[in-house]
C-alpha positions as CSV (number, residue, x, y, z in Angstrom):
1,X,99.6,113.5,94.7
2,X,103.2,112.9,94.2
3,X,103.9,109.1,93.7
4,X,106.8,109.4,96.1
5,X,104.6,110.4,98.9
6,X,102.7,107.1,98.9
7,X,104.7,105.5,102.1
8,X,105.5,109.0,103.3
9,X,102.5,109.9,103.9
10,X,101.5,106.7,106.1
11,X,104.4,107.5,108.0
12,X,103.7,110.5,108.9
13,X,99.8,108.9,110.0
14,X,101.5,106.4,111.8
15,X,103.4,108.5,113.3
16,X,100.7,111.1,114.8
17,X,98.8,107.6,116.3
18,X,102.1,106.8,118.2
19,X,102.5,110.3,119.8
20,X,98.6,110.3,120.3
21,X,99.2,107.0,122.1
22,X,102.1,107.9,123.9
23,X,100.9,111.5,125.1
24,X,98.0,110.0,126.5
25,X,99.3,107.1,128.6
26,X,102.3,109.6,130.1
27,X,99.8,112.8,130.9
28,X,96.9,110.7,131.8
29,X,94.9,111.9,134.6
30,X,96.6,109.8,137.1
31,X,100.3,109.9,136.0
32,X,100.8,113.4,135.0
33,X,99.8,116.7,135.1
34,X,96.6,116.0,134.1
35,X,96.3,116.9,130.6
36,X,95.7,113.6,129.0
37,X,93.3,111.2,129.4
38,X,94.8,108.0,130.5
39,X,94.9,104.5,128.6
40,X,91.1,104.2,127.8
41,X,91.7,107.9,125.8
42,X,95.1,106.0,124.4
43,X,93.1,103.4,122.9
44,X,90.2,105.2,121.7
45,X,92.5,107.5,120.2
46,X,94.9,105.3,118.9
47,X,91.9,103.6,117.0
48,X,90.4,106.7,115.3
49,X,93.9,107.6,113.7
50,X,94.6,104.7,112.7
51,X,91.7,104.8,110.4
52,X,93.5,107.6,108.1
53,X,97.2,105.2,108.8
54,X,95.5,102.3,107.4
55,X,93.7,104.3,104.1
56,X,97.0,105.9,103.3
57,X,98.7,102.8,103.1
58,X,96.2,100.9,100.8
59,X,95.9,104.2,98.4
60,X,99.2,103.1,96.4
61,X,97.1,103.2,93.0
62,X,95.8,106.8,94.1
63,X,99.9,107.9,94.5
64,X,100.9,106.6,91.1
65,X,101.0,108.9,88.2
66,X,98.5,110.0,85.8
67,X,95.5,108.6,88.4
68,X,94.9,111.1,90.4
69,X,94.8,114.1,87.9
């Protein structure tokens, strides 16, 4: 792992939970075409990414160099 991926990486997580979020509330069953699943799905989903989101960001030490050889 490069060390200047370390907040790259989170980012990028973070930015997969926002356009999980944001897909779900604006095709949710109700308001769309039917191919999302609506706010409860926005919030479960929104939870289980973040999971990754919130491990990239306290890896620093696992980014640096000579650590994760």
């Amino acid at each position: 792992m490069k060390p200047w991926m370390w907040p790259w990486a989170g980012l990028y997580s973070a930015q997969i939970v926002i356009a999980m979020v944001i897909f779900n509330i604006i095709a949710g069953p109700e308001l769309g075409d039917g191919r999302g699943g609506g706010p409860i799905a926005a919030i479960g989903t929104g939870l289980f990414f973040s999971i990754p989101t919130v491990l990239l960001f306290r890896a620093r030490i696992l980014f640096q160099k000579g650590v994760a050889k």
